[in-house]
Backbone as CSV, one residue per row, in Angstrom:
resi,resn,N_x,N_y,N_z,CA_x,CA_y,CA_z,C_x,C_y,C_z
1,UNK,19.967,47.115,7.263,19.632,46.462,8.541,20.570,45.292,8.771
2,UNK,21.145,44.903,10.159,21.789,43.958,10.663,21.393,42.810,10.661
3,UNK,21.558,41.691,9.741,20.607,40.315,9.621,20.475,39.800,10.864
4,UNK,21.395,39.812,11.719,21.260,39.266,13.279,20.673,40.146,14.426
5,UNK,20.182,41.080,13.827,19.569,42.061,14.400,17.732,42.286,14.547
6,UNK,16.822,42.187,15.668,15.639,41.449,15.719,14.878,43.278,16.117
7,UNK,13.828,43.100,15.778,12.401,44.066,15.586,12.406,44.313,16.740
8,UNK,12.335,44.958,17.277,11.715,45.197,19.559,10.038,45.434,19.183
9,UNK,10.231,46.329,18.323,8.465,46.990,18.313,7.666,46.011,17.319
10,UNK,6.959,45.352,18.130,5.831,44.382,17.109,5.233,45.557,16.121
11,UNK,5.029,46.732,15.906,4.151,46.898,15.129,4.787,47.411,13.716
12,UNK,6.919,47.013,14.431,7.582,47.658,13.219,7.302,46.765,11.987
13,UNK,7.345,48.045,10.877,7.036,47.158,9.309,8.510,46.263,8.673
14,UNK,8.097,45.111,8.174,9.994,45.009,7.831,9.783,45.141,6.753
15,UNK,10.859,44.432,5.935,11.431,45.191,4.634,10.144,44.973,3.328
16,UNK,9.673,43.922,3.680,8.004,43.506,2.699,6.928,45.156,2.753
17,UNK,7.018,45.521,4.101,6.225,46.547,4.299,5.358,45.783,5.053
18,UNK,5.248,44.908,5.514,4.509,43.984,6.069,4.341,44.360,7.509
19,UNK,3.819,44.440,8.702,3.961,44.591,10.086,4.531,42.943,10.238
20,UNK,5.524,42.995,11.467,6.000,41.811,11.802,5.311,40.764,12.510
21,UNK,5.348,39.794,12.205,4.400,38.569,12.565,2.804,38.843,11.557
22,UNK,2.479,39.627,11.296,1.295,39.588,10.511,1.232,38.889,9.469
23,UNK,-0.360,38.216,9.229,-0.768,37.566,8.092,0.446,36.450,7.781
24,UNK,0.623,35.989,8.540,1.644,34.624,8.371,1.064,33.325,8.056
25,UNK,1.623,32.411,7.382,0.969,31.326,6.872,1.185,30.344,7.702
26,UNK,0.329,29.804,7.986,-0.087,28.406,8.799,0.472,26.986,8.397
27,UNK,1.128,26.143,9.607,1.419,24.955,9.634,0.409,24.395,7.999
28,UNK,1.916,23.440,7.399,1.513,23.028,6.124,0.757,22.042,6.180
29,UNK,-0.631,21.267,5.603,-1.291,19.930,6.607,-1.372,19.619,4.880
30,UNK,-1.274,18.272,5.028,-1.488,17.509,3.416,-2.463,15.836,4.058
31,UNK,-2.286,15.073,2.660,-3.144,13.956,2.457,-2.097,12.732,1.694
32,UNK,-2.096,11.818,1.955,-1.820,10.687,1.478,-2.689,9.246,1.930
33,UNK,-2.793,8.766,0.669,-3.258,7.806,0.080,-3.138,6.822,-0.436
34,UNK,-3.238,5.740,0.150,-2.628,4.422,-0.952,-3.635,3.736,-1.385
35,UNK,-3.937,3.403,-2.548,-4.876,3.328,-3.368,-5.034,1.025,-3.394
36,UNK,-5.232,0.538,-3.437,-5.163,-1.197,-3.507,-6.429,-1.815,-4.203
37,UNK,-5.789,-2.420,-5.034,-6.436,-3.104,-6.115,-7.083,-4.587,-6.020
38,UNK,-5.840,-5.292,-5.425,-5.673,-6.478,-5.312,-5.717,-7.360,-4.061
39,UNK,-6.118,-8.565,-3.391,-6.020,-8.923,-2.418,-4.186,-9.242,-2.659
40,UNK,-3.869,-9.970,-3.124,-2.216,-10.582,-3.084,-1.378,-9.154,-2.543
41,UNK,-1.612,-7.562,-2.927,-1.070,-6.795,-2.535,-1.937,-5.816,-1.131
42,UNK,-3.017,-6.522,-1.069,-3.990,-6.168,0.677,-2.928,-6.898,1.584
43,UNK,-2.281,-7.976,1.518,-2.465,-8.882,2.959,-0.655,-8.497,3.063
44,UNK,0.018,-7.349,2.252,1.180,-6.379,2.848,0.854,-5.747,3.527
45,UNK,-0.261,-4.913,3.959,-0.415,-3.640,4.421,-0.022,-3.962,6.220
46,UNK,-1.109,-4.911,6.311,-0.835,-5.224,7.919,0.286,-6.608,8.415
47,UNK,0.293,-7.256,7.283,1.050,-8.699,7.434,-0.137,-9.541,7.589
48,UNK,0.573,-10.428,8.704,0.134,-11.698,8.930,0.759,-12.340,10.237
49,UNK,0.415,-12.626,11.304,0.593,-13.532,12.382,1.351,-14.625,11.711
50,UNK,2.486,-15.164,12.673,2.900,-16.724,11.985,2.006,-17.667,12.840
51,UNK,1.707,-18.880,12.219,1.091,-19.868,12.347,1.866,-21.442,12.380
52,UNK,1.266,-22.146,12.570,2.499,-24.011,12.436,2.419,-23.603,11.268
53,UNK,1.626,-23.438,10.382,2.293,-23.487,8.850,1.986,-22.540,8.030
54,UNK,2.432,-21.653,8.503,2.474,-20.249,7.668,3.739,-19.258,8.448
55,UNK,5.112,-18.790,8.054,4.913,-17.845,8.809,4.734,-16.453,9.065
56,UNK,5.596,-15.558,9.499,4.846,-14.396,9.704,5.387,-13.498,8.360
57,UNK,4.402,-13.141,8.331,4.426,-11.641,6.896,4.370,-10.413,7.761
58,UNK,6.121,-9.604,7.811,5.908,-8.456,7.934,4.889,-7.321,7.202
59,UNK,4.015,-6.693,7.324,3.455,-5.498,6.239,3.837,-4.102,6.783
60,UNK,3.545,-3.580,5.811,3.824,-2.464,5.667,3.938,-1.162,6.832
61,UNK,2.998,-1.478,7.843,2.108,-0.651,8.880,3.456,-1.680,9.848
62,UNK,4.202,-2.622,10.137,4.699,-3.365,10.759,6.256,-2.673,10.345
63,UNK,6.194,-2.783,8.794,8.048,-2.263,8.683,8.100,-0.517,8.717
64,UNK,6.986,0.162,8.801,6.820,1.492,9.432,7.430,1.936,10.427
65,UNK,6.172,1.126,11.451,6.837,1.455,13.067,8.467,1.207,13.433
66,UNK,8.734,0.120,12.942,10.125,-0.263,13.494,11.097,0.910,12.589
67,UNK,10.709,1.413,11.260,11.558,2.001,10.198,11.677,3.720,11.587
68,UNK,10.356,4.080,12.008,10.258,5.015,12.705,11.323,4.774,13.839
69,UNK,11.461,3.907,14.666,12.961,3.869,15.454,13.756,3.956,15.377
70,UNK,14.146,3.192,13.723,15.484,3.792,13.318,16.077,4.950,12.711
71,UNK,14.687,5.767,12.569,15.214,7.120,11.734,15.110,8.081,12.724
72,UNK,14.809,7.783,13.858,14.874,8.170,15.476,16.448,8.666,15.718
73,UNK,17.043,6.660,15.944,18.115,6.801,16.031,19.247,7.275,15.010
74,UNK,19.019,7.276,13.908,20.211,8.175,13.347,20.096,9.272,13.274
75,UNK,19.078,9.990,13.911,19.104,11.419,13.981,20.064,11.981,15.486
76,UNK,20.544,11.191,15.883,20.919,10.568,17.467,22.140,10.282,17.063
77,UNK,22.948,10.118,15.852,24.061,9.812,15.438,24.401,8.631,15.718
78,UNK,23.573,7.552,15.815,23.449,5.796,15.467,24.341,5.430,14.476
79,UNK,25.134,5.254,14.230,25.868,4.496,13.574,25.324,3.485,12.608
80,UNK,24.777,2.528,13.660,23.963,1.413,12.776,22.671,1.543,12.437
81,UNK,22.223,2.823,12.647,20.702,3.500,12.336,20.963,3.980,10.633
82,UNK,22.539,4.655,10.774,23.259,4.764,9.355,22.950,3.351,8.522
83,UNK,23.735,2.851,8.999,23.982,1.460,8.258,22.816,0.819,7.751
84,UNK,21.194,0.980,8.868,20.243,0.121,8.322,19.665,1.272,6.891
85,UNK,19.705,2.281,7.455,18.708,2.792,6.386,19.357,2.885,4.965
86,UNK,20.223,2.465,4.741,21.509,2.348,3.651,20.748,0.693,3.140
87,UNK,20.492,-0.278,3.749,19.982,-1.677,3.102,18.756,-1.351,3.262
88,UNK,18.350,-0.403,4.058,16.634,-0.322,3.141,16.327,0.497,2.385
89,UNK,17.241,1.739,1.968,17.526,2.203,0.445,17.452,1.593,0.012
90,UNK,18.723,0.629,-0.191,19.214,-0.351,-1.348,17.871,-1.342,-1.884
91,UNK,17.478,-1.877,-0.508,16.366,-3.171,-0.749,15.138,-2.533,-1.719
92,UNK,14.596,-1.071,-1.000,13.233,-0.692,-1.864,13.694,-0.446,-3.348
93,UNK,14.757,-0.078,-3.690,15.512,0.496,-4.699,15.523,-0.487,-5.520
94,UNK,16.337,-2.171,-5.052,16.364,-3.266,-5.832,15.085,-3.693,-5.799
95,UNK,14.167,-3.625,-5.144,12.818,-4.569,-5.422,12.214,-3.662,-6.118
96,UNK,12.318,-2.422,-5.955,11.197,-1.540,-7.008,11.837,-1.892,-8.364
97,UNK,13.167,-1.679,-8.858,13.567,-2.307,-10.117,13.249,-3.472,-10.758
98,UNK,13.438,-4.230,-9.286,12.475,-5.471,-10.397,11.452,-5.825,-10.791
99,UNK,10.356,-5.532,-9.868,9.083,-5.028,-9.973,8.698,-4.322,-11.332
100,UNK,9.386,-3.118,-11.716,9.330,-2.483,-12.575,9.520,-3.123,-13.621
101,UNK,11.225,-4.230,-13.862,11.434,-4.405,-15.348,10.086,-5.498,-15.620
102,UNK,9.804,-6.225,-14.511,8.800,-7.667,-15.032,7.533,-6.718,-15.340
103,UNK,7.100,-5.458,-15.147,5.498,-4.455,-15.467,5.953,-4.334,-16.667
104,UNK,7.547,-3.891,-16.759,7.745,-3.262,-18.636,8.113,-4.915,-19.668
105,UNK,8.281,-6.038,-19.440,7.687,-6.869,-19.643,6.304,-7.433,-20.303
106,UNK,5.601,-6.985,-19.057,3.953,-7.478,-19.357,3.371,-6.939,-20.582
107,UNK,3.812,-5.064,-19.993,3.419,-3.853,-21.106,3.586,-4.173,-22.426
108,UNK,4.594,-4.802,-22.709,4.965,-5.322,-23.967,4.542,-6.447,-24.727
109,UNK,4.187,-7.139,-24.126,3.073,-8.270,-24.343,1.777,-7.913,-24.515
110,UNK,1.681,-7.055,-23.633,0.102,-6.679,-23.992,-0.262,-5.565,-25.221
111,UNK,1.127,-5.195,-25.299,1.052,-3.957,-26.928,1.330,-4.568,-27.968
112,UNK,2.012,-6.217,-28.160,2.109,-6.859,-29.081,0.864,-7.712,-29.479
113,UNK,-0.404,-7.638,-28.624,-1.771,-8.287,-28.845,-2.443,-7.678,-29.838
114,UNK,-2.655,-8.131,-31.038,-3.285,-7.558,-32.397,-4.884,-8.041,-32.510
115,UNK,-5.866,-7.085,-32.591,-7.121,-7.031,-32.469,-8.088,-7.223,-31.587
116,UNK,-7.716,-7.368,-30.260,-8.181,-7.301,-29.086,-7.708,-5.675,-28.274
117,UNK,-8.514,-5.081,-27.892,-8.471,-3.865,-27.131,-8.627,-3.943,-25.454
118,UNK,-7.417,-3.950,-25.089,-7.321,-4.796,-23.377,-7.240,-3.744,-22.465
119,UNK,-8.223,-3.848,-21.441,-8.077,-2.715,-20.705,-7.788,-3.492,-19.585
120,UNK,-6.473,-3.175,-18.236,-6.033,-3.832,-17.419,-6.972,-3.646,-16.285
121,UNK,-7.202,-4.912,-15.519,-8.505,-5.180,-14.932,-8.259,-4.395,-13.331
122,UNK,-8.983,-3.879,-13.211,-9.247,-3.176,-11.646,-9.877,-3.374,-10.734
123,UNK,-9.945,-3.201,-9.507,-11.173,-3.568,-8.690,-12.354,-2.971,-8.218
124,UNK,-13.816,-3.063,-8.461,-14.682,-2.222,-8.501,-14.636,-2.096,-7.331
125,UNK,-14.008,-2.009,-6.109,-14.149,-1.768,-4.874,-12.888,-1.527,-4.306
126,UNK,-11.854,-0.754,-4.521,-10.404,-0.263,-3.972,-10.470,-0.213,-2.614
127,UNK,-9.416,-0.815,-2.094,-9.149,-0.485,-0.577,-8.046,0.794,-0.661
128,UNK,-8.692,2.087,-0.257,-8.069,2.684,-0.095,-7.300,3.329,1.250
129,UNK,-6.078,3.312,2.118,-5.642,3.443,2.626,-4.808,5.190,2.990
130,UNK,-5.208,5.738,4.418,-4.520,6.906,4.811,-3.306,6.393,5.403
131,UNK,-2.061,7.336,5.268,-0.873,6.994,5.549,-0.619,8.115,5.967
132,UNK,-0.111,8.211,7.400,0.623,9.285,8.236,1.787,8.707,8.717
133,UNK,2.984,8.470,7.789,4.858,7.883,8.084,5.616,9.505,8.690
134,UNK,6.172,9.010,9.341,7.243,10.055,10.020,8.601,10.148,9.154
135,UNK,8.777,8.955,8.184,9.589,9.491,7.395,10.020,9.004,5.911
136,UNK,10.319,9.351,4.959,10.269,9.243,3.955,10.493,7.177,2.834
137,UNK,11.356,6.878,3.440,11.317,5.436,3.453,9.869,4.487,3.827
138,UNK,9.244,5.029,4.669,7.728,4.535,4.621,6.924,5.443,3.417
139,UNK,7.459,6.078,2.972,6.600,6.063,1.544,6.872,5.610,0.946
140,UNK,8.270,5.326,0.179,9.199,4.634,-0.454,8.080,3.176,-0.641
141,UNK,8.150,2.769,0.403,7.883,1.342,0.823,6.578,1.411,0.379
142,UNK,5.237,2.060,0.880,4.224,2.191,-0.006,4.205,1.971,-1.553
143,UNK,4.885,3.463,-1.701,5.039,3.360,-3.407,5.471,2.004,-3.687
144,UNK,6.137,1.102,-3.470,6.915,-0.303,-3.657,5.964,-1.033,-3.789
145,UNK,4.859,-0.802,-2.861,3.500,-2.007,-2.762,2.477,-1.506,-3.827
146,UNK,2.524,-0.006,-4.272,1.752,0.324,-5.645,1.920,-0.460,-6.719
147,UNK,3.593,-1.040,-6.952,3.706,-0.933,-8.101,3.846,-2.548,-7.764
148,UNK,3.845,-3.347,-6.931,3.310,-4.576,-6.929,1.832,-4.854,-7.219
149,UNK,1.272,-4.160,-6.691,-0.749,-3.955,-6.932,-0.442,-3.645,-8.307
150,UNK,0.284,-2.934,-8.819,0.086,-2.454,-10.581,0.510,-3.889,-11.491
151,UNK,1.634,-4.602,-11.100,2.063,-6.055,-11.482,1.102,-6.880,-11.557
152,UNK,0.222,-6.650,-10.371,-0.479,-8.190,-10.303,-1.955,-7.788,-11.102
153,UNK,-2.130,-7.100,-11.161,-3.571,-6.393,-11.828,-2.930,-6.820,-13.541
154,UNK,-1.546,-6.585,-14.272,-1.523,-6.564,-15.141,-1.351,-8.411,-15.428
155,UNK,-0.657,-8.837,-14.351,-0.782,-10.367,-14.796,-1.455,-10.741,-14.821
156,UNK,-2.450,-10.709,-13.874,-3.684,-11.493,-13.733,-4.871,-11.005,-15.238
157,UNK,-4.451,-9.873,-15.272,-5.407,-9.554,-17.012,-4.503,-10.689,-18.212
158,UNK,-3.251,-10.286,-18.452,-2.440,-11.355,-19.115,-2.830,-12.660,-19.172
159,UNK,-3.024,-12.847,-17.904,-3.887,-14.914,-18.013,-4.529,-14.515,-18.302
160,UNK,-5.663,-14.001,-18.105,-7.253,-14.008,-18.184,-6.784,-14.330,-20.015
161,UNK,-6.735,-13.605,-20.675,-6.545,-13.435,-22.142,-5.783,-14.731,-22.878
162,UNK,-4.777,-15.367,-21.941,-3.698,-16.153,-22.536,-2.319,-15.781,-22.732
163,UNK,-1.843,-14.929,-22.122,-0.689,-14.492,-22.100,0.072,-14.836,-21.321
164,UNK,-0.451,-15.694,-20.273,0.979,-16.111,-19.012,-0.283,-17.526,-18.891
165,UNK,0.124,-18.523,-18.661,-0.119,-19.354,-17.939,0.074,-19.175,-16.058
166,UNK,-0.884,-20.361,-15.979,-0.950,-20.175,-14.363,0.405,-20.700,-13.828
167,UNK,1.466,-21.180,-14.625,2.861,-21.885,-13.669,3.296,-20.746,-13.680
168,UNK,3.824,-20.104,-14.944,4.313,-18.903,-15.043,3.699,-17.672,-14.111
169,UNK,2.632,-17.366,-14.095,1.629,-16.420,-13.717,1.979,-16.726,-11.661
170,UNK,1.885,-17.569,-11.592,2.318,-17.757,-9.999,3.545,-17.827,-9.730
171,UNK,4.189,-18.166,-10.537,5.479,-18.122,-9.872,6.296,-16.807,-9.972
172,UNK,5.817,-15.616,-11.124,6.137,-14.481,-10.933,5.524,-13.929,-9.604
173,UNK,4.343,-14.269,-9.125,3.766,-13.270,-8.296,4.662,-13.765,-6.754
174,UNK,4.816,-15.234,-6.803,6.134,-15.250,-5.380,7.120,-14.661,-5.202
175,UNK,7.912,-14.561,-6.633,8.778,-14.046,-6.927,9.192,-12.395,-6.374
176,UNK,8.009,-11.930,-6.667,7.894,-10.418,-6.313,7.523,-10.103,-4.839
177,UNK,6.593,-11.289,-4.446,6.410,-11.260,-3.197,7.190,-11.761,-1.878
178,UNK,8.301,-12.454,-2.474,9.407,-12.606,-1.710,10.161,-11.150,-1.457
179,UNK,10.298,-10.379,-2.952,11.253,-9.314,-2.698,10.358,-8.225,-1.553
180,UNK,8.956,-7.984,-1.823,8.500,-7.036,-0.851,8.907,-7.714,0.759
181,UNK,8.505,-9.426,0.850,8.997,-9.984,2.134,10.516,-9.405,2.926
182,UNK,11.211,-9.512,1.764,12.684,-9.562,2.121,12.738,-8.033,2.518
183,UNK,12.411,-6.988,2.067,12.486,-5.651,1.634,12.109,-5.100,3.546
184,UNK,11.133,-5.943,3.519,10.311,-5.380,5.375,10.750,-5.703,6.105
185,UNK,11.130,-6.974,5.761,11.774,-7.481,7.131,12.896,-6.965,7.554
186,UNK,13.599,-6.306,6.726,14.805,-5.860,7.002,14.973,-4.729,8.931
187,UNK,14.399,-4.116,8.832,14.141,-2.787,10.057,14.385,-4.057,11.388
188,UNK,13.687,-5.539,11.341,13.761,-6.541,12.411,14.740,-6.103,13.113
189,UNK,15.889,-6.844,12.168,17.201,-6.764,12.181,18.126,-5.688,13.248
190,UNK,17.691,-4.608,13.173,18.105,-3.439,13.851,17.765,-3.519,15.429
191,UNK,18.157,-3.007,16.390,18.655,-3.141,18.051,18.559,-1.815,18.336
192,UNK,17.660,-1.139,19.524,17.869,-0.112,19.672,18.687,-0.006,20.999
193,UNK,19.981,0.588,20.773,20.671,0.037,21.850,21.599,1.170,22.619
194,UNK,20.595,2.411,22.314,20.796,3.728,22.885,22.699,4.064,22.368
195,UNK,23.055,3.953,21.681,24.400,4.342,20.830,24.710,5.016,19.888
196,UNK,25.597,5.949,20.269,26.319,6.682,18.619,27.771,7.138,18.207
197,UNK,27.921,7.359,17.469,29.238,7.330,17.388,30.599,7.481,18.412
198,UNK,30.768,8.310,19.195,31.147,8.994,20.337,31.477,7.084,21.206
199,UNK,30.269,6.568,21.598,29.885,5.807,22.471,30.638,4.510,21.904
200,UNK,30.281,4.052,20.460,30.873,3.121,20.053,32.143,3.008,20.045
201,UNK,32.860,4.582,18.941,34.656,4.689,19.953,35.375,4.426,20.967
202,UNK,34.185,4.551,21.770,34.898,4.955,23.315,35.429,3.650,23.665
203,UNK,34.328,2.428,22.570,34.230,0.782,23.301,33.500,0.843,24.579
204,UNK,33.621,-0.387,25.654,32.822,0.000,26.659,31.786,-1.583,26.416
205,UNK,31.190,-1.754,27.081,30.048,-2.409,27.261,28.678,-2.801,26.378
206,UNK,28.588,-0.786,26.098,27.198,-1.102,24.874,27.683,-0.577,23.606
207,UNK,29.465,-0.904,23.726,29.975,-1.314,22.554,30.061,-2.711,21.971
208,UNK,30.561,-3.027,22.978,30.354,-4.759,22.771,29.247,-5.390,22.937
209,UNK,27.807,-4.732,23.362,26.509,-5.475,22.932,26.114,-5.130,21.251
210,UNK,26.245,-3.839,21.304,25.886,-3.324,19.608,26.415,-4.651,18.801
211,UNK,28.228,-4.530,18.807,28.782,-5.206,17.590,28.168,-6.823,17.679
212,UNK,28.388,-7.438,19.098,27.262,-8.701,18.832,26.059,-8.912,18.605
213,UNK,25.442,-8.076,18.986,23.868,-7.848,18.495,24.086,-7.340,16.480
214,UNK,24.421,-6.433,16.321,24.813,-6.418,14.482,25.631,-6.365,14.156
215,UNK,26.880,-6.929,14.588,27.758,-6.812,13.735,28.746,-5.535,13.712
216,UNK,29.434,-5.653,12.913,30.636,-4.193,12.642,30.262,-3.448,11.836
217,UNK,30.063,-2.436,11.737,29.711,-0.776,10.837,30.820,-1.106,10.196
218,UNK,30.316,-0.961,8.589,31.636,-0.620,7.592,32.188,0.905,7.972
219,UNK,33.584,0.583,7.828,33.980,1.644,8.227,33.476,2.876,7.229
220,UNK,33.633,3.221,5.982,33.210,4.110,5.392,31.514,5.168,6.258
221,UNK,30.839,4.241,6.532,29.712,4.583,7.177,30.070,4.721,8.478
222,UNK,30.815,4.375,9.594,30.988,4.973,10.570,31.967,6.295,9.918
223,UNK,32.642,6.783,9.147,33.640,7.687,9.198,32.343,8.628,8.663
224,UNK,31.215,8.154,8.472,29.864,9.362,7.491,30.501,9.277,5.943
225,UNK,31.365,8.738,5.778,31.513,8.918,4.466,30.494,8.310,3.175
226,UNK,29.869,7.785,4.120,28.711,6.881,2.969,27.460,6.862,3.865
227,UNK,26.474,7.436,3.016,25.013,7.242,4.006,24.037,7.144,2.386
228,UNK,22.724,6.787,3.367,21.844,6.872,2.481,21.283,7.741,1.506
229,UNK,20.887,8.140,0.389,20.611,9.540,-0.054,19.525,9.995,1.155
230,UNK,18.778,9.058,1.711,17.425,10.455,2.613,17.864,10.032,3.809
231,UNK,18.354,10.917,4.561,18.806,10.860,6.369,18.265,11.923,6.818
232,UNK,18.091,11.326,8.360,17.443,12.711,9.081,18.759,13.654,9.542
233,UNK,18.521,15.276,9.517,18.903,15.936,10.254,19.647,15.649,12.015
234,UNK,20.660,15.467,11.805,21.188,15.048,13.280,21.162,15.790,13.968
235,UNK,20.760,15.342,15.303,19.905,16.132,16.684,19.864,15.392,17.928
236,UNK,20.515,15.781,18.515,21.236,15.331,20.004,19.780,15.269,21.043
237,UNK,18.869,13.887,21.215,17.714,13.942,22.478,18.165,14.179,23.624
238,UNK,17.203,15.241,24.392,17.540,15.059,25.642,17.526,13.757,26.847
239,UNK,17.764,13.393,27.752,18.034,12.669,28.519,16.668,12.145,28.588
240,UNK,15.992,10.895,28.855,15.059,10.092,28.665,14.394,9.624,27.545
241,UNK,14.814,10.493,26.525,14.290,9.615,25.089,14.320,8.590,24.857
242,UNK,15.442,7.904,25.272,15.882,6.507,25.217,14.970,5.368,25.694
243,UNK,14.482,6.227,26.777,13.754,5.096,27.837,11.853,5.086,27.504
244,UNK,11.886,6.404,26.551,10.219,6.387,25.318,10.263,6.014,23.990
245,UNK,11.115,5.441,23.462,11.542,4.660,22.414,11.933,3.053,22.222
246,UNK,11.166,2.492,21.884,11.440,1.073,21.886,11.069,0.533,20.915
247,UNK,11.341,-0.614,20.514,10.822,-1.429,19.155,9.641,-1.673,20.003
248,UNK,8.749,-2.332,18.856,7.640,-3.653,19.355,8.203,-4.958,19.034
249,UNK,7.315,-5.614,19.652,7.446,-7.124,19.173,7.413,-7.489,17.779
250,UNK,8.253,-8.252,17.398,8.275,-8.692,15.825,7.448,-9.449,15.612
251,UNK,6.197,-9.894,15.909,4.991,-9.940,14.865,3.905,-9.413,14.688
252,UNK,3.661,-8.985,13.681,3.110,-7.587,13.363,1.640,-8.119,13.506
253,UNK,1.073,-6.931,13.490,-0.141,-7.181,13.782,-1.131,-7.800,12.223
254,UNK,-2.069,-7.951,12.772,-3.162,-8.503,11.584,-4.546,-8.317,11.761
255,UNK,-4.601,-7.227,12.207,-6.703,-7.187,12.384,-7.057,-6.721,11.514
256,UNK,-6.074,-6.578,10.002,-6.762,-6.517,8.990,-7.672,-8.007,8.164
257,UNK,-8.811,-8.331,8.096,-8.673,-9.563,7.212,-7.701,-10.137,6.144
258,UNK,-7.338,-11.080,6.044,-6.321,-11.993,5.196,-7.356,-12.339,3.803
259,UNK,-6.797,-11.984,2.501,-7.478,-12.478,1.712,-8.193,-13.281,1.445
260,UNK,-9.105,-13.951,0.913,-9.753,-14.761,0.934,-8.597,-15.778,-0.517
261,UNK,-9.444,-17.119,-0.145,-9.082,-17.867,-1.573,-7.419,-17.709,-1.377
262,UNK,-6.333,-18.544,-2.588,-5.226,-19.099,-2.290,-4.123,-17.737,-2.219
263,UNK,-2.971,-18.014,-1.143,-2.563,-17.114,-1.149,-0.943,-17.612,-1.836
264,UNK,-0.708,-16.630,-2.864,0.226,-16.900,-3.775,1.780,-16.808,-3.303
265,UNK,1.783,-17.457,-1.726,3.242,-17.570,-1.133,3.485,-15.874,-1.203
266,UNK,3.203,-14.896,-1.216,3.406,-13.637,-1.080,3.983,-12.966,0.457
């Protein structure tokens, strides 16, 4: 049979023996879950409003939406849709590492404790969270806030016992909570400024808003020679997409409650 060659008669059998279109399997539907332990890793999920003296905490549900515009636009052949999702590789990548070495740290402290049997403390009441991301970097970013909830559950057992003091014990948890800060905020940064490669060449007008609005594309990444390992499939929108796509406002929402009791500069 001719691979480019199509069935006329629905009731022909193809090569399975199967009748065509029969007994076909159905749209794939799944579940995700983010599991939260801790208030210090609750008050990521939604952020925080800025205040005179506080200011604003991107979360998670905040560096989503905006992450969703930009993986919009580089499917659109964005240039700088390239470029962002390349520093928010990099960022979840470097903050999950560090995250990680200060857990394999703790782990080690707590396996060098002789005659005490320590079980790392949990919360009898998990906030558990459904997550429906459009694309893979908002899981990324989840997973990132797991393994901060897994950090702070193990420090906070560590004091309890005597293993970190409270200078030490807080100033790791800013520490980490700067990098998730730094890590979200990043998507801000990005301009949706209806452009792609083609457009930026050409120069022009919303060439010269792009490069002042961010700057110059390393060249390697405009030539495609360098992208992120996870990019979307490039796919040319039809005419008005542009004008149903927009950022929101950069401060994220908060009708989640804010922890109670001190919040550890996170």
């Amino acid at each position: 049979m001719n691979p480019e060659q199509t069935l006329s008669d629905e009731n022909a059998e193809t090569e399975t023996g199967l009748k065509k279109d029969s007994n076909k399997p159905g749209a794939l539907c799944g579940q995700v879950w983010l599991t939260i332990q801790t208030r210090q890793a609750q008050q990521f999920i939604r952020g925080r409003k800025g205040v005179a003296d506080k200011p604003a905490i991107i979360g998670l549900t905040g560096f989503a939406d905006r992450l969703r515009v930009i993986w919009l636009a580089a499917r659109n052949d964005d240039p700088y849709a390239d470029w962002w999702l390349i520093k928010i590789h990099e960022a979840i990548d470097s903050s999950s590492t560090y995250i990680r070495d200060r857990q394999t740290e703790l782990d080690s402290q707590l396996d060098q404790v002789t005659g005490l049997e320590v079980t790392i403390a949990g919360s009898q009441k998990p906030c558990r969270v459904p997550l429906q991301f459009a694309n893979p970097y908002a899981y990324q970013a989840a997973r990132l806030l797991s393994e901060y909830d897994t950090l702070v559950c193990t420090l906070l057992t560590a004091r309890h016992i005597g293993l970190q003091d409270n200078e030490a014990s807080e100033g790791l948890l800013r520490l980490c909570g700067r990098k998730i800060r730094s890590t979200f905020v990043i998507p801000q940064g990005y301009r949706f400024l209806q452009i792609d490669r083609a457009t930026l060449s050409q120069g022009g007008e919303k060439s010269s808003n792009a490069r002042q609005a961010m700057g110059e594309v390393p060249e390697d990444v405009l030539k495609g020679e360098r992208h992120a390992p996870l990019v979307p499939r490039k796919v040319q929108f039809p005419m008005g997409f542009a004008g149903n796509v927009a950022l929101h406002p950069s401060a994220p929402e908060s009708d989640m409650p804010l922890p109670e009791g001190k919040n550890p500069d996170a």
